[in-house]
C-alpha positions in Angstrom: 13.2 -13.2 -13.6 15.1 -13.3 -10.9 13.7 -12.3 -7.1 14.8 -12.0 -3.2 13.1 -12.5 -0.4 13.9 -9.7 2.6 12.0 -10.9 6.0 10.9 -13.6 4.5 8.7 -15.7 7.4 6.9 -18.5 5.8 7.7 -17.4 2.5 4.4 -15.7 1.2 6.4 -13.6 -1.6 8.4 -16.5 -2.9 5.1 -18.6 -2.9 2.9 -15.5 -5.0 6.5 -15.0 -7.5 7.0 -18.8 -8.0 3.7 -19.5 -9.4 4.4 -16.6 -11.7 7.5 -18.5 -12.8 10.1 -16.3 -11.3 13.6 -17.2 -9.5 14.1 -17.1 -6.0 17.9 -16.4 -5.6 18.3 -14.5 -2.4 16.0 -14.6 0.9 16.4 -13.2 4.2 14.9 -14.2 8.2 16.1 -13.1 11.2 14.0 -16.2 13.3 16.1 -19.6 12.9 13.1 -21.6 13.1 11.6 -19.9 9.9 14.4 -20.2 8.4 14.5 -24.0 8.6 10.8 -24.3 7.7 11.6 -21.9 4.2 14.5 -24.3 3.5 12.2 -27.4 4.0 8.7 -25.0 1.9 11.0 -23.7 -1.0 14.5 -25.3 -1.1 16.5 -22.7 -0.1 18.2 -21.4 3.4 18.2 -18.0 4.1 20.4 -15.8 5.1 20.1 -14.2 9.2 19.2 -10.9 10.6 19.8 -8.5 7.4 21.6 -6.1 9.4 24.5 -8.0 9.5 23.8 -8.6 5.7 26.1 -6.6 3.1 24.7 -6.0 0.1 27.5 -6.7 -2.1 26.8 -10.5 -0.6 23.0 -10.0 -1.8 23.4 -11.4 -5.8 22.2 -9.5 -8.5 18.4 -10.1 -9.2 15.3 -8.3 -10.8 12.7 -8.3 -8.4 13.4 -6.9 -4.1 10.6 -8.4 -2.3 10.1 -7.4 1.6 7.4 -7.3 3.9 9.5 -4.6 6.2 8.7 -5.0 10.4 5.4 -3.3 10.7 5.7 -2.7 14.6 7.3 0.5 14.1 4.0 1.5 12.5 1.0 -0.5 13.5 -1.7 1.4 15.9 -1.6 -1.3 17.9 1.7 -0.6 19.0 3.9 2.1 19.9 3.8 3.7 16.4 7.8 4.7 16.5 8.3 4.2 13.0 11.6 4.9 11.4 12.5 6.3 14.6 12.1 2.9 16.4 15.1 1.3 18.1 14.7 -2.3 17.6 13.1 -2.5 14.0 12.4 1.1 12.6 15.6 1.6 10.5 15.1 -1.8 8.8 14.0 0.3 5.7 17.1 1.6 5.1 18.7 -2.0 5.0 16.4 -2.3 1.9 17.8 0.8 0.4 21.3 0.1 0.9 20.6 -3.5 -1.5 18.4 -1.1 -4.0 21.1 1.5 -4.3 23.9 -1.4 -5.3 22.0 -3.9 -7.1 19.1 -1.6 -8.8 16.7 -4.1 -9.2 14.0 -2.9 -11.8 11.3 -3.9 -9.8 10.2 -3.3 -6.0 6.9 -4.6 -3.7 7.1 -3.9 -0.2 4.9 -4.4 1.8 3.5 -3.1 6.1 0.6 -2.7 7.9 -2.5 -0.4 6.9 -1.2 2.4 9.0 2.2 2.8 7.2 1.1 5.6 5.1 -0.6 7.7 7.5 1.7 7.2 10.3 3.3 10.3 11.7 0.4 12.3 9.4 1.9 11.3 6.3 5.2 12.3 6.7 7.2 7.7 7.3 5.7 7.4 3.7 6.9 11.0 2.1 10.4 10.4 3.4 10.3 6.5 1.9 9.0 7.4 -1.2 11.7 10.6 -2.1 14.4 7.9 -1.1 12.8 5.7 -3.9 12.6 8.2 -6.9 15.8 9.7 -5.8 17.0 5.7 -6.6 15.4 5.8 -9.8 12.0 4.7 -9.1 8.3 5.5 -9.9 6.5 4.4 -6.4 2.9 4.1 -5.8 0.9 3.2 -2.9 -2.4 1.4 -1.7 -4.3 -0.1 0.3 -5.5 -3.9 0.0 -7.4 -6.7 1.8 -8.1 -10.5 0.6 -11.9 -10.2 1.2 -11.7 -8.1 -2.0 -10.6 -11.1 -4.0 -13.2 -13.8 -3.0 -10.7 -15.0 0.3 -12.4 -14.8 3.8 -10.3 -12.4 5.6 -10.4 -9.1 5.8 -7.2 -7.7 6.5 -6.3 -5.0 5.1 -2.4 -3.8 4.2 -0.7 -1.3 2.5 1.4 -2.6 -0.5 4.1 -0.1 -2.2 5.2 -1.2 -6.1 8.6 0.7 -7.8 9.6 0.5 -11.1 13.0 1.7 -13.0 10.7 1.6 -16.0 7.8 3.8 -14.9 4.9 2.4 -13.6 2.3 3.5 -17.1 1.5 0.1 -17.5 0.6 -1.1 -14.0 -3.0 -1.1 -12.5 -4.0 -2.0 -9.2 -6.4 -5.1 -8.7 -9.8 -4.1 -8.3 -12.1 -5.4 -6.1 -14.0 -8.6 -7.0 -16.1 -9.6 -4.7 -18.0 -7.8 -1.9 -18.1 -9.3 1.7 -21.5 -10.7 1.5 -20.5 -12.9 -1.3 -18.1 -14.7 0.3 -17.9 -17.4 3.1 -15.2 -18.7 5.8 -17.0 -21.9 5.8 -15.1 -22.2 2.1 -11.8 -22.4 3.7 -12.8 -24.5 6.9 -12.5 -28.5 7.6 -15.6 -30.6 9.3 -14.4 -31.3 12.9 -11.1 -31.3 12.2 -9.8 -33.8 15.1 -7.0 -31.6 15.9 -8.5 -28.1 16.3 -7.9 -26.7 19.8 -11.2 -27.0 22.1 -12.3 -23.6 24.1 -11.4 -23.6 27.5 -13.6 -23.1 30.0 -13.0 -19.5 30.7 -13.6 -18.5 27.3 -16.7 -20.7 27.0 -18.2 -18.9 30.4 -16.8 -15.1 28.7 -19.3 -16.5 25.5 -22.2 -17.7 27.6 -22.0 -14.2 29.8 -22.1 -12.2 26.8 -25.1 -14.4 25.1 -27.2 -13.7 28.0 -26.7 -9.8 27.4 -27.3 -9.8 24.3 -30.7 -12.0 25.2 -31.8 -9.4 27.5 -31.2 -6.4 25.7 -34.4 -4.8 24.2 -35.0 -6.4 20.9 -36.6 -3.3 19.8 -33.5 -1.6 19.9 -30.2 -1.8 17.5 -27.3 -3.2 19.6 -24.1 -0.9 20.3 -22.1 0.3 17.1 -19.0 1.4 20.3 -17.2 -1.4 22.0 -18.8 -1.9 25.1 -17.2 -1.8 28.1 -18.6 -3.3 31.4 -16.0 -1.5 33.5 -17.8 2.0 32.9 -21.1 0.7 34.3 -21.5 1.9 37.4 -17.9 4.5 37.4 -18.2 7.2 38.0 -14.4 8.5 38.3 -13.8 11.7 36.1 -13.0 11.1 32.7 -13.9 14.9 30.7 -12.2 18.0 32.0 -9.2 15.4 34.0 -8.0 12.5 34.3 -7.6 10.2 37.5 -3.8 10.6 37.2 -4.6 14.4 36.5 -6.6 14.4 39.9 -5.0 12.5 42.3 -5.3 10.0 44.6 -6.8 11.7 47.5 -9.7 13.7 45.3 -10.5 10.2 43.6 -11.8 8.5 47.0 -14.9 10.2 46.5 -15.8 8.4 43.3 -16.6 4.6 42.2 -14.4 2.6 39.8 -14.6 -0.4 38.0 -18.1 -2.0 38.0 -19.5 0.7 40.7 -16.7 -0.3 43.3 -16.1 2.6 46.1 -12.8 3.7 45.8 -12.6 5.0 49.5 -10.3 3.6 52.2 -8.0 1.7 49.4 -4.3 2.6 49.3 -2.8 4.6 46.6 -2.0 1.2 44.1 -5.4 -0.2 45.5 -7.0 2.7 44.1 -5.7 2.7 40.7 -6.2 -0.9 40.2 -10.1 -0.7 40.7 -9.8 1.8 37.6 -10.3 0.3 34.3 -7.0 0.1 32.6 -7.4 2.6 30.0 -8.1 4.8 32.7 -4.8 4.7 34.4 -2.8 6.4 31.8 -0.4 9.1 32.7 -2.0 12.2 30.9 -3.8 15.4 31.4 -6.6 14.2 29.4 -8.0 11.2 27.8 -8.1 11.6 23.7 -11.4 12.7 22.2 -12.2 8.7 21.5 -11.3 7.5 24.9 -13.9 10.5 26.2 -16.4 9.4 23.8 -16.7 5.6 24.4 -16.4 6.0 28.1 -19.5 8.7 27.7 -21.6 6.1 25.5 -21.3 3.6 28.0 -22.5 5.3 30.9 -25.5 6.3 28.8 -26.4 2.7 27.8 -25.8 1.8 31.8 -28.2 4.6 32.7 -30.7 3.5 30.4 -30.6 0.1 31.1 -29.6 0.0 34.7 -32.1 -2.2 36.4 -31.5 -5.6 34.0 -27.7 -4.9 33.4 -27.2 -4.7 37.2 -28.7 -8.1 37.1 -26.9 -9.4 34.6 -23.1 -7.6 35.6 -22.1 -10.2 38.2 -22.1 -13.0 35.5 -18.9 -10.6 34.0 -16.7 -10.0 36.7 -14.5 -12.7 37.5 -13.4 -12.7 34.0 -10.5 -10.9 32.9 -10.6 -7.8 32.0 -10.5 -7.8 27.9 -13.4 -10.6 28.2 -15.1 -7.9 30.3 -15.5 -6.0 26.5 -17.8 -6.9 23.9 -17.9 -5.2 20.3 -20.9 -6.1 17.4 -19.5 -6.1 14.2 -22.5 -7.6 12.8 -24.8 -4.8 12.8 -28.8 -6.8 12.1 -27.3 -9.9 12.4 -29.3 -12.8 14.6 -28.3 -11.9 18.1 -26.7 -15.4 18.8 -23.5 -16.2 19.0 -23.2 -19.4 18.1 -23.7 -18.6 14.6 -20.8 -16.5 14.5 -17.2 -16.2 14.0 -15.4 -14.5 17.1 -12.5 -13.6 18.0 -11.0 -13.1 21.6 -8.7 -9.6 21.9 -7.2 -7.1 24.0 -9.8 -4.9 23.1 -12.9 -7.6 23.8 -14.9 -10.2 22.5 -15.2 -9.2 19.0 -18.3 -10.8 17.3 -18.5 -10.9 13.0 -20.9 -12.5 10.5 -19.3 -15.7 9.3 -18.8 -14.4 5.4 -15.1 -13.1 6.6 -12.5 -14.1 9.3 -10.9 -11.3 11.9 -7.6 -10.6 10.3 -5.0 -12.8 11.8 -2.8 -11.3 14.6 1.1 -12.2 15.4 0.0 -12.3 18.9 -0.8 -15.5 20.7 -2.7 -18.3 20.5 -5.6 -17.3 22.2 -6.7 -14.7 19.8 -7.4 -16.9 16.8 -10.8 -16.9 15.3 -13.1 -19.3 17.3 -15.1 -21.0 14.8 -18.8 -21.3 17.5 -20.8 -23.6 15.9 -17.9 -26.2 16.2 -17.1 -25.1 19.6 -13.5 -24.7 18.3 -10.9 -22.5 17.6 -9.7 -22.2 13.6 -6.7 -24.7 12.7 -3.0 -23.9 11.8 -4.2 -25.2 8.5 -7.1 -23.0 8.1 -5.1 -19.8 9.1 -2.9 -21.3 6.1 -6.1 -20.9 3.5 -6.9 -17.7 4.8 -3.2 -16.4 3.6 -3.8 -18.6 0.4 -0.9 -20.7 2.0 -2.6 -23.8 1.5 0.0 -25.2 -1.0 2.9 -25.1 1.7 4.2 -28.2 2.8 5.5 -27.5 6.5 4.1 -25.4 9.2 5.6 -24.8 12.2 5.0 -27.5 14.4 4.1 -25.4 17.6 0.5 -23.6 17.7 1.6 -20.4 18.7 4.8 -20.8 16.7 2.1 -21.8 14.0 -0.2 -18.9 14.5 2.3 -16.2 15.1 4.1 -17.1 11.8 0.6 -16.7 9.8 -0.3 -13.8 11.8 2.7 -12.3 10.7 2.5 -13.5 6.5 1.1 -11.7 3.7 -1.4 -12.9 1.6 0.0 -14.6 -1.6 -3.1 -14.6 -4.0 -2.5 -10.3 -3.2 0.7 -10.4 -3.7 0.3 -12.8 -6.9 -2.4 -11.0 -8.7 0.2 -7.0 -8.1 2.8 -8.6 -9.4 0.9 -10.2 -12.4 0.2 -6.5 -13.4 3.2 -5.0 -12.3 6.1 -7.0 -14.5 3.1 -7.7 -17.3 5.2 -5.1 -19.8 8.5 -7.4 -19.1 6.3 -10.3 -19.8 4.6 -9.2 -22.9 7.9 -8.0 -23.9 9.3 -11.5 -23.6 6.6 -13.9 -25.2 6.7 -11.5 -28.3 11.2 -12.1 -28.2 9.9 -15.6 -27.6 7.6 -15.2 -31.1 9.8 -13.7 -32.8 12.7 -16.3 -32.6 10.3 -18.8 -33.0 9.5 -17.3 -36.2 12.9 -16.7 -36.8 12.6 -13.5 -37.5 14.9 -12.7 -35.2 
């Protein structure tokens, strides 16, 4: 059968339909460099930004394929969704192509939040546009972990059919995390993984010693801990600081304890914590809730955290967080898999990697017992991209590209299940004029 590729990046959809012995006829990438790489990876140059695309010059084919811009929808961003400037009306490029060519199959695919953004109401309005086209839609939510591959990363994949969707079942989970490892998809000292600089080594070390002085006979923090809220004591419940103002805040403490009296306005704010400084009448019920947990846990362990805090603050501030996502794991690092973000130091077991972020460089998975930070090549295995030939040739070109790619062995095992009629359908023509019955 015959496929296209919209946004295609590294190529993750042509990778899963190729092994399935499909056609790739068509593909689409808005970033030049990609483009060359796909043309290097799968022998064909795609076409630019699909915006200045018509789709009468999109050829006829069987299969769309797109893994749509999932800014618009992601929590971690602005959440805009179709309404977004830049990339939000990107679906409706899709729809233009679906309304001329009428494949008979679809797979799209965006980030976990897709169908709850805007409570439900970006996925209602894409799926009536798809059964008004003539398509039975359904949605859900997958990760890789589920399938034996160490990465949890979960995404939401949406399948259409012109020919009903009876036959089609969802892969079911295969493995549970426990089962699997992230050592499976690592090399021994590979001589060109990136070293830990200093700074991140000293963030590790600072956050070791915590976890070495805090009370074995309690269980570690299940909320992100954040060493900005021991010691504050600026108002956070009924107001905000914005809410208050500058002149009632000098009679509180900010950041790490730190008076807030005789600083100038922008002085002031500064020494808050930066999810402090929003401009709102009230923090959300989360924001309230963390910010409350951790001026508990400073209370109750006030006398060997004030010893320990000065190890923390010259770092910046997202090393100054610290989440356990290993709940009875060994408290030592060093046997873990971490991963440096906005939102902290995150720490996991080593059965499954963070999920890999578009961001930069300095948020791929460090790999502790090596010292090390994961390869380009490793991030590849982890999107069951290991077969590619080319990566970019920049890290962070590298990394963003993965960050941004879908998971083939996924995408492979939907669209096993999802064209399996049209496949059945053909090996029996196939019998049949063997047999010349035909």
């Amino acid at each position: 059968m015959k496929f296209i590729d919209l946004f295609a990046g590294l190529g993750g959809f042509n990778l899963a339909l190729s092994w399935a012995g499909h056609e790739c006829v068509f593909a689409s990438e808005i970033d030049e460099g990609l483009r060359k790489l796909y043309l290097k990876n799968h022998g064909i140059m795609p076409r630019g930004d699909i915006k200045a695309i018509k789709a009468k010059d999109v050829p006829e084919h069987d299969i769309l394929c797109g893994g749509f811009p999932c800014q618009p929808f992601s929590k971690a961003g602005e959440q805009n969704g179709f309404k977004d400037e830049k990339s939000g009306d990107l679906f409706y490029h899709i729809v233009k192509i679906l309304r001329l060519r009428r494949p008979t199959y679809i797979m799209l695919e965006n980030v976990a939040n897709f169908e709850r953004h805007d409570e439900g109401r970006t996925w209602r309005i894409a799926k009536k546009i798809l059964i008004e086209l003539g398509y039975e839609v359904d949605i859900r939510k997958l990760s890789p972990h589920w399938f034996g591959i160490p990465q949890i990363r979960e995404r939401v994949f949406i399948v259409g059919s012109r020919k009903g969707l009876s036959h089609f079942k969802w892969p079911e989970k295969l493995t549970v995390e426990h089962d699997i490892s992230i050592k499976s998809v690592l090399d021994k000292l590979p001589t060109d993984a990136r070293q830990l600089p200093e700074h991140v080594n000293k963030c590790i070390a600072a956050w070791q010693q915590f976890l070495n002085i805090y009370p074995e006979e309690r269980n570690l923090p299940s909320f992100p801990i954040w060493s900005m809220e021991f010691g504050a004591t600026y108002p956070y419940e009924e107001e905000t600081p914005w809410k208050m103002g500058s002149e009632k805040l000098r009679g509180y403490l900010g950041s790490h304890g730190r008076s807030l009296e005789n600083l100038t306005k922008e002085e002031l704010f500064l020494t808050l914590p930066s999810y402090a400084r929003t401009k709102e009448d009230r923090f959300p019920d989360w924001k309230i809730r963390f910010i409350k947990q951790n001026r508990q846990l400073y209370e109750d362990n006030k006398e060997w955290i004030d010893e320990w805090l000065p190890s923390i603050l010259d770092l910046p501030s997202s090393f100054q967080k610290f989440e356990w996502n290993c709940k009875g794991a060994e408290r030592n690092l060093t046997n873990l898999v971490l991963q440096c973000r906005a939102s902290g130091l995150r720490a996991k077991r080593p059965t499954t990697s963070p999920s890999l972020v578009a961001m930069t460089a300095t948020q791929v998975p460090i790999i502790t017992w090596e010292n090390r930070y994961m390869t380009p090549r490793e991030c590849a295995r982890l999107q069951s991209m290991d077969s590619l030939k080319c990566l970019p040739e920049g890290l962070t070109s590298a990394y963003k590209a993965l960050g941004n790619a879908l998971n083939v062995e996924v995408v492979h095992r939907i669209i096993q299940s999802l064209i399996m009629e049209e496949s059945i359908n053909n090996q029996e023509l196939n019998f049949r004029q063997e047999m010349q019955i035909v």
